[in-house]
N, C-alpha and C positions, 0 to 999 in steps of 0.2 A: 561211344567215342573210343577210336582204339589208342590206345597207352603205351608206348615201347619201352621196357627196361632196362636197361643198358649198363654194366660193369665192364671195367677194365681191369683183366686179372693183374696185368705190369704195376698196375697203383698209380698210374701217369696217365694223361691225357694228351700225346705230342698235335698241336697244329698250328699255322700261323694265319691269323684274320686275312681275309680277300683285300688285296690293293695293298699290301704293308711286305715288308723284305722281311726275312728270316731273322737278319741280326739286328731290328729293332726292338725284337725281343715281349713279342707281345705275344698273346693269347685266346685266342676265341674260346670266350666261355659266356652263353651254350655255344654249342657246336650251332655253327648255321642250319635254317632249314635248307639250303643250297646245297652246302653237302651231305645230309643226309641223306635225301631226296639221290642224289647224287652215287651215295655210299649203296641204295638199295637197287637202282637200275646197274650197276656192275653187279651186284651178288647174282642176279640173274643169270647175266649174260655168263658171267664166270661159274656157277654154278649149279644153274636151274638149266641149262643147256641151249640158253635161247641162242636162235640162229642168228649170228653174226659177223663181221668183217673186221679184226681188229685195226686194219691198216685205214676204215673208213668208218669211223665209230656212229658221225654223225648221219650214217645213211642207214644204219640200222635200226632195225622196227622193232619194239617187243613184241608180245602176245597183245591179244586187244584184252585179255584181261585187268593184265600188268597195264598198260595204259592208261587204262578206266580206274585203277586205283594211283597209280602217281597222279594223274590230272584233280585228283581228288582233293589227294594231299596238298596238292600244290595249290587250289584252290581257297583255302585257311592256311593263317599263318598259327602255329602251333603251340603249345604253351610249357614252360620245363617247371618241373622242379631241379632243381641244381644242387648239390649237395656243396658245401662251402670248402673250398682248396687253396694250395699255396702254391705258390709261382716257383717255379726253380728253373733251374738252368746251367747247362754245360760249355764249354767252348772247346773248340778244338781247332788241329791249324792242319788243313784239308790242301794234300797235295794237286799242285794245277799242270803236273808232266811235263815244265817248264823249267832249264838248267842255267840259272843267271851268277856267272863268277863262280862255277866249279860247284853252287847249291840248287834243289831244286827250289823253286819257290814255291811258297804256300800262302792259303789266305785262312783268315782268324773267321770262324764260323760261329755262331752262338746256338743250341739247341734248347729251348725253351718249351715246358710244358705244366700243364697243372697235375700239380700231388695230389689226389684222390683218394688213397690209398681202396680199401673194400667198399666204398659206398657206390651207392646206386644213380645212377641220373634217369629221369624220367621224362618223357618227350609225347606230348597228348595233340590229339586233331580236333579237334569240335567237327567230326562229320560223320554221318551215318554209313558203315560199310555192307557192302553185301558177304555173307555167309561163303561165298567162292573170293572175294576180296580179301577177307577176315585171314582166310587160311593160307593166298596168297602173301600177305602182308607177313604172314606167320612165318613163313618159310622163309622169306629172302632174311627176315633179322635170324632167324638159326641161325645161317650163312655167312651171317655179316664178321669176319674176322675181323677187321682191323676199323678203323673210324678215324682220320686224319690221315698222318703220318703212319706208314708201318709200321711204326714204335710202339702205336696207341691199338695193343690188341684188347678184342672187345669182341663182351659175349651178351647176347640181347635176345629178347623174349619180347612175344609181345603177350601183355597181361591178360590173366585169366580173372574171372570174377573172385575167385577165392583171394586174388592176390591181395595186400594192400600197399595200395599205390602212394605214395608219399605226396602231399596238397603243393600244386603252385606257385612259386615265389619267383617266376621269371617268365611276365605276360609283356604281349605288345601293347605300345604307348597308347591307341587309339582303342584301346578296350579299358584304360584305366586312368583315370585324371591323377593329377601329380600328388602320391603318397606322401609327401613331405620328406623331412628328416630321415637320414638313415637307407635313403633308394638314390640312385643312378641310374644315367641311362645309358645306352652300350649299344653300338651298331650292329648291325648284320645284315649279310648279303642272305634274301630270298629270293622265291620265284615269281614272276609277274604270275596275277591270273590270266588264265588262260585267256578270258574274253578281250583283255587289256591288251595282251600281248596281240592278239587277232587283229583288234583294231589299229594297232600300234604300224605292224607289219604292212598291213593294207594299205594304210596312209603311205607310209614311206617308199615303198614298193612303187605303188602308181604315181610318186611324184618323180623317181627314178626314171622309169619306162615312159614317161609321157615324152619326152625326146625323141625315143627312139621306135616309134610308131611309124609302120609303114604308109607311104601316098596310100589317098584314097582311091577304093576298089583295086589296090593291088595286093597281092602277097607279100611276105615277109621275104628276104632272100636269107641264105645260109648264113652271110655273115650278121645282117641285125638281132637274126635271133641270135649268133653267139653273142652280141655283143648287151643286149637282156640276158640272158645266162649269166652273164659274167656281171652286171648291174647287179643281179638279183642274188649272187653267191655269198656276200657276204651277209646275209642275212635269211636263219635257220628259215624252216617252212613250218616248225611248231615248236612248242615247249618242251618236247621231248628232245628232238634235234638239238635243243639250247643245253640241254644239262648234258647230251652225252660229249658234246664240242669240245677237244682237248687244249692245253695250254698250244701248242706248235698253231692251231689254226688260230686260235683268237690273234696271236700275236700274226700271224701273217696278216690277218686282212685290220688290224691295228685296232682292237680291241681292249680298251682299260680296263673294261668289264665287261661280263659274259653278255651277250645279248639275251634279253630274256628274263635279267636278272634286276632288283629293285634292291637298296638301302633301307632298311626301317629299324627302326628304334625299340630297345626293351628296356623296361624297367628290370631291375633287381637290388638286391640288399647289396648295399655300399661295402659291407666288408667279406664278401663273398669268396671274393679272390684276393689274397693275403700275396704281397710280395715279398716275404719272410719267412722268418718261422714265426709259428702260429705266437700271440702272448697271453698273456691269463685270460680271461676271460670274464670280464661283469656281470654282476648279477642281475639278472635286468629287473626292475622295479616294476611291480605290478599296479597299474592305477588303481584308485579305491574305487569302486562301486559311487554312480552318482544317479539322483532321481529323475534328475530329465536334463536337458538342453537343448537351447532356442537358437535356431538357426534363423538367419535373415536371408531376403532372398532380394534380387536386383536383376535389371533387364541388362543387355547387353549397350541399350543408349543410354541407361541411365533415367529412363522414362519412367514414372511411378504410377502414372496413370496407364501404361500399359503392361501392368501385372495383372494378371488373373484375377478376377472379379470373386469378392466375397460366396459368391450361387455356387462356387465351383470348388469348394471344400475336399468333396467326394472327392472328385479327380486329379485336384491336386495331390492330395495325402497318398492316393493310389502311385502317382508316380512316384513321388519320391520313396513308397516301399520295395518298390521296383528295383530305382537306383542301389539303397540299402541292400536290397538280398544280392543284388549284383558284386558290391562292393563283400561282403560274408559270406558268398562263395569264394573269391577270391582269396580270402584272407585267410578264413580260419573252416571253410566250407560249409558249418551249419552254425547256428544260432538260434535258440529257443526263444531269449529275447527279444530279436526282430520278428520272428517268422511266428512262435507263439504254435508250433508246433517243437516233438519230441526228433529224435536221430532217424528215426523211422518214417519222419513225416504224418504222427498223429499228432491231431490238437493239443494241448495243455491243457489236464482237466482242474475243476476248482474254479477260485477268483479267476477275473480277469488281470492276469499280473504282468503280462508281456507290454509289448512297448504300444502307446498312442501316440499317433501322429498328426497333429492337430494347426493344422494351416490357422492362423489368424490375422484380422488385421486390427493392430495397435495404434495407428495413428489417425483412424476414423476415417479414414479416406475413398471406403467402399472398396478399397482392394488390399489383397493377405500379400501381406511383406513379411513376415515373421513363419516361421513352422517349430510349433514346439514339442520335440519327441519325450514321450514322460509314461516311465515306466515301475508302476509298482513296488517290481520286483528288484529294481535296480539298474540300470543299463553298468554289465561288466567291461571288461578290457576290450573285448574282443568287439562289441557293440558300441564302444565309442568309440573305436580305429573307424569303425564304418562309418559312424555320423563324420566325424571329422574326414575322412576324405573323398565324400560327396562335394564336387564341388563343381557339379552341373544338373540340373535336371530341366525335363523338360515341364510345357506349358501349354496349355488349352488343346489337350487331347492329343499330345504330339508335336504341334505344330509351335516350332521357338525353341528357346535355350533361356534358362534366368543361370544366374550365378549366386551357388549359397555361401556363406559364410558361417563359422560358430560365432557366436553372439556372446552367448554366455552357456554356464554347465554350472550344475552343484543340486543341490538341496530345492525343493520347491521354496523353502524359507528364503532361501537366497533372492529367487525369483519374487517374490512377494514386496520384499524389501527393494527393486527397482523404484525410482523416486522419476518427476515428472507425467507428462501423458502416456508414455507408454507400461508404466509402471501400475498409473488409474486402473487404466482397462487389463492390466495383467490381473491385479489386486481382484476385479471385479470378476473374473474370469477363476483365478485358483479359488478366491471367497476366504476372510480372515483366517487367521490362523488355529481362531480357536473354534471356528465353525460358523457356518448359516443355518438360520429355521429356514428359512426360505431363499426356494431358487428357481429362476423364471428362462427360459426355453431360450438359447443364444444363436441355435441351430437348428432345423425341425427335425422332431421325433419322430424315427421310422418305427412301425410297432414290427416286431420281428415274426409274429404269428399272425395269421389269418383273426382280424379281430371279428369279434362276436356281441351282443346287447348285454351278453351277462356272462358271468361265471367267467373259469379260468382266463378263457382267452379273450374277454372286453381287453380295451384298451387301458382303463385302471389297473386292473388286476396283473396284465402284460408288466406295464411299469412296475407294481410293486416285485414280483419276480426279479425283474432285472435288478430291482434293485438287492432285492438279498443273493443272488447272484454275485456282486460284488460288496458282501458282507454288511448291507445295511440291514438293521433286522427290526427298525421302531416303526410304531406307525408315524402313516404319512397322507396328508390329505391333496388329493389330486385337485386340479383345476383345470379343465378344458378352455382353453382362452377362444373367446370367440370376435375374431377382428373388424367384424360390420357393426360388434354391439357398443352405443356409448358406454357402458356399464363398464365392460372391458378396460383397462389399462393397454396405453399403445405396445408394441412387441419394440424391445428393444434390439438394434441390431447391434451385429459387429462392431459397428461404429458408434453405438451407444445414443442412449436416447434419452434428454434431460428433458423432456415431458412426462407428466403425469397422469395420473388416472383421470377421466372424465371430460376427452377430448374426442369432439368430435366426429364419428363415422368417415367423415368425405376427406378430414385432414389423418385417420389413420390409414384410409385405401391406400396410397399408396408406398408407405411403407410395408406394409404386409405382403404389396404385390411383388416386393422386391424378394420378401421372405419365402414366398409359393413357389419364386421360379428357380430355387436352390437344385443341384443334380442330385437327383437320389437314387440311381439305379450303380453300380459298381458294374465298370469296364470288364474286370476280367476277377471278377466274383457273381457267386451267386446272387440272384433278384431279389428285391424285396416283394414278399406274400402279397401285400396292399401296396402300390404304388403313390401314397398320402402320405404327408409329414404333416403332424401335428405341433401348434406349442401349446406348451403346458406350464403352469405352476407347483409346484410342490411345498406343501407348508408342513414343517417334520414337530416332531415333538421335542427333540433335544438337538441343539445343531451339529449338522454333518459337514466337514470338513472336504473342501473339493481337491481337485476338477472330479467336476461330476458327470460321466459318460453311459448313456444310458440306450438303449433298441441296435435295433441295426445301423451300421457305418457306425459304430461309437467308436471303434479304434480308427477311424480315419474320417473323425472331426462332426458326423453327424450326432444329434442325439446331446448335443455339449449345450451344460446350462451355467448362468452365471449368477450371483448370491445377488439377491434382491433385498435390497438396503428398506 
């Protein structure tokens, strides 16, 4: 992704936003992708030597190079880091060569720009360049003298690997659901994509010219075709034509805004741009560390019966880790606690202490309304920005949108202490406070090794591993639950099951069948060895304190047992 860095030696940023007069005294911060885009197809033409017409700008071609990367860029809309500034401004009374009563007269002008002083703004593409692109993009930011107003000189690099690039804090709205507190949003003129703009053209075009279509089987004569010429001149013939279009032509062919060009919305930090001098500064309070919190989730009608089916554990968890790492790139770019790897991208060796994310459903209804993320190690500051501002994810393999909610945060204690039905099944699910001997399979048990009849890799043996894996070290007596046997105890599910042991075969079939057809394969994770989920029992010798997550998918809900009363 290439990175542009961008200083102003002046310490000032002079520009005035698209569609707004100079002496309303505002400020484009960031700088539009419009005119940057803008700012680097002049560096060319001015510098790189391309061949040009300055009296006809918009009939000018660049390299097909150059091309093939503006259309690129133009293609993504971009993402800054912003360095945070103060608004200031000049006035002055700007003679108009006008001699009224022996004076001349003058008009009261406001110069307005942001105070930056040495800091840096960084300006990112989400797109892949080519190595003659890379070099090219390289060259016109040398070049790039001024950025705005010729007040605003500027000296710009585009980043090298060694560099370090300063993280994000000014993305577009449709890549970020609403941050809460402390963010605004702020317009800017960009560039349509190119294929938007194609279609756009073509529309308009051919509803123009369908008038002015010659009789049938005859020729056009001189004057229709001028008179499609002149239909079709207000409106560029690509997106490169649109950005080089100067103010004198827009305004001739009566233009409020560039052709070519789209409004969109960015978030940024509310106190970014200061219309002052800067004030002290608060110390900003760091949240304490908490052990998990339960988000709720909801359709978009309102529908509860169409939320995701209890089977789909797997999948759900997987999305919303998704959303999560989406949401901690943007914020704070890595996180151990979500991701459960290092800065490097290796695992977390040791316990399992990173974050689980564990879809459930509380109100017995056969479908997960609840997702409770519960982390060991703690979810920090930076890992609960993210839970808290998910506040979409998707549903049955892509296809939907739920709405999450925080629910509640704190202590598993906390958690425990919920009072009513959904409080039951939480209770039953974390398992008392001071422990369970026994805990019966809530979810089935993927075994994470190639199981075998005996030795290491049986399926007992598998379990106990995991379990001192995650620091349980007593013994533990396994039970293979078998669902056709009366002998067996029915499997309780999600939604819990106030029957007992010694009921019938024909009346537990079809609870189990609901248990068998749970997803156990991971989307966009490695496979499990055995494609089989077990449930199981386990009877401990001193009780072990839950949630208890155990084989494969255990950080994303498979594998999860609940204390057997």
């Amino acid at each position: 992704m290439p990175t542009l860095l961008i200083r102003f030696p002046g310490g000032r940023y002079h520009t005035t936003p698209s569609g707004h007069h100079v002496n309303e005294g505002q400020i484009e911060w960031p700088p539009s992708p419009w005119r940057l885009l803008r700012a680097l197809l002049a560096c060319g033409y001015n510098s790189l030597g391309w061949e040009g017409d300055l009296c006809k700008p918009m009939a000018n071609q660049p390299p097909p190079l150059a091309r093939s990367l503006i259309l690129k860029l133009a293609d993504v809309l971009p993402s800054y880091a912003i360095p945070q500034v103060v608004g200031a401004h000049s006035r002055h009374y700007m003679p108009l060569t006008t001699i009224d009563k022996g004076r001349e007269k003058t008009a009261l002008v406001f110069d307005t720009w942001a105070q930056l002083g040495d800091q840096t703004l960084a300006v990112t593409w989400d797109v892949d360049l080519t190595c003659d692109e890379s070099t090219l993009l390289a060259a016109l930011a040398e070049r790039l003298g001024y950025l705005g107003r010729s007040e605003s000189w500027a000296d710009a690099k585009l980043a090298r690997v060694e560099d370090v690039c300063p993280l994000p804090n000014c993305v577009p709205t449709d890549t970020l659901s609403n941050p809460g507190i402390g963010w605004e949003q702020v317009p800017v003129i960009a560039v349509q994509r190119p294929a938007e703009f194609d279609r756009w053209r073509n529309e308009v075009t051919a509803r123009l010219l369908a008038p002015l279509q010659p009789p049938a089987g005859k020729r056009p004569t001189k004057a229709l075709l001028t008179k499609r010429e002149k239909a079709a001149l207000p409106y560029p013939a690509d997106l490169i034509a649109c950005l080089q279009a100067d103010t004198n032509w827009l305004r001739g062919h009566g233009w409020s805004q560039p052709p070519g060009s789209q409004r969109v919305f960015y978030w940024r930090p509310s106190d970014i741009l200061e219309s002052g001098a800067p004030g002290p500064r608060k110390a900003a309070r760091e949240a304490p560390p908490v052990e998990a919190m339960l988000l709720s989730l909801a359709t978009e009608s309102g529908n509860d019966h169409a939320l995701p089916a209890v089977t789909r554990v797997l999948p759900q968890a997987e999305l919303m880790h998704r959303a999560l790492g989406g949401r901690i790139k943007r914020i704070a770019g890595h996180s151990p606690v979500i991701s459960g790897c290092d800065a490097e991208g290796r695992p977390l060796k040791g316990a399992h202490l990173h974050a689980h994310i564990l879809p459930l459903d509380l109100d017995g209804d056969q479908h997960l309304e609840h997702i409770l993320v519960w982390a060991p190690m703690g979810l920090d500051q930076v890992a609960q920005s993210a839970v808290r501002g998910v506040r979409n994810t998707d549903m049955k393999g892509g296809v939907g949108r739920l709405k999450v909610a925080l629910a509640a945060a704190g202590d598993l204690a906390d958690l425990r202490g919920l009072t009513g039905e959904y409080g039951e099944r939480m209770g039953r699910m974390l398992g008392p406070l001071e422990g369970a001997e026994q805990w019966l399979s809530l979810t089935p048990f993927i075994a994470p090794r190639f199981t075998k009849r005996s030795g290491r890799n049986s399926l007992e043996e598998q379990v106990r591993s995991e379990l001192l894996s995650r620091g349980i070290q007593q013994q533990v007596e396994i039970e293979r639950l078998d669902p056709w046997s009366s002998r067996s105890p029915v499997i309780r599910m999600l939604s819990g099951d106030e029957h007992g042991s010694g009921i019938e075969p024909e009346v537990a079939s079809p609870r189990w069948a609901r248990f068998r057809h749970f997803v156990r394969t991971r989307r966009n994770g490695p496979a499990p060895p055995v494609d089989c989920g077990f449930a199981l029992r386990l009877r401990f010798a001193e009780p072990v304190r839950g949630p208890l997550c155990l084989g494969y998918g255990s950080h994303f809900g498979l594998g999860l047992f609940q204390a057997d009363a």
